[in-house]
C-alpha positions as CSV (number, residue, x, y, z in Angstrom):
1,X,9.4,4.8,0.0
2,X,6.5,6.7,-1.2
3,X,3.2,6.7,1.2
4,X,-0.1,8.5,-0.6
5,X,-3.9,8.5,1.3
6,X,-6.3,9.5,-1.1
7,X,-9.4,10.7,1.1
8,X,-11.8,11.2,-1.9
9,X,-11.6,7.3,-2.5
10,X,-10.5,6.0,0.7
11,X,-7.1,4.4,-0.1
12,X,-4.2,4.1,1.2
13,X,-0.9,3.2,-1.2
14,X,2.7,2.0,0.3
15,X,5.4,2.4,-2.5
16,X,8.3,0.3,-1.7
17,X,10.4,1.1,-4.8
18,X,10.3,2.3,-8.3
19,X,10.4,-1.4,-9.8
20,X,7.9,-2.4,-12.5
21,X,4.9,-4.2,-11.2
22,X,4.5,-7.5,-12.9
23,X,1.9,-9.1,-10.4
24,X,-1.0,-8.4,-8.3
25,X,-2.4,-10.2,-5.3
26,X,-5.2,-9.5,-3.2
27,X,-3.9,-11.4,-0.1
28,X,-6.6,-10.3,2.5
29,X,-9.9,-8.4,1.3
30,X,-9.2,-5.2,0.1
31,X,-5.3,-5.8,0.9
32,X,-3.4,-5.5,-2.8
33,X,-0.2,-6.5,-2.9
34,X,1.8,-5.6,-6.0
35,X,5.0,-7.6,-7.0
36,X,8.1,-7.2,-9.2
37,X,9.4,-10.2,-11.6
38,X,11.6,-11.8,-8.5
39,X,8.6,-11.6,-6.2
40,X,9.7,-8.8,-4.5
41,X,6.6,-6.5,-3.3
42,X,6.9,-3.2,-5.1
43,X,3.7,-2.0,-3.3
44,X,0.5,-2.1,-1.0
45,X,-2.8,-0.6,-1.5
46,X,-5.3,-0.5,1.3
47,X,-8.9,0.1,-0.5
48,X,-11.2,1.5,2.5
49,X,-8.7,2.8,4.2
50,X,-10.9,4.3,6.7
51,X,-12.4,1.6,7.7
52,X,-9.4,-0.7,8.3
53,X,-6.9,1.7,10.5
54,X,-8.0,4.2,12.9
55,X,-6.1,7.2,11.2
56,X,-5.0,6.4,7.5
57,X,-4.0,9.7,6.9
58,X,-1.2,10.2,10.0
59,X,2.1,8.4,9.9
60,X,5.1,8.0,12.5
61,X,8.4,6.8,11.2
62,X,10.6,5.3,12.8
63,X,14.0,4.6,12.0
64,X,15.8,2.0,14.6
């Protein structure tokens, strides 16, 4: 999993795997969600970031 923030245009991109992206949604306003050929999601992108999570460009993982 790959997890960019790009401050200078306030995104924030989830990479779940390397597949290639056959389909895009936007689900929820300025909620992408990107799609493989089974339907799989490949990937999210957050456009204004900023203004959607109080700290876009901190992460905690967890592992349980």
């Amino acid at each position: 999993m790959k997890i960019k923030y790009d401050k200078e245009v306030d995104v924030l991109y989830i990479r779940f795997s390397e597949d290639k992206i056959q389909e895009s949604g936007e689900d929820k306003k300025d909620v992408i969600i990107d799609y493989d050929d089974k339907g799989n999601i490949v990937a999210i992108e957050v456009l204004n970031a900023s203004k959607k999570m109080e700290h876009p460009n901190s992460i905690i993982y967890e592992i349980a």
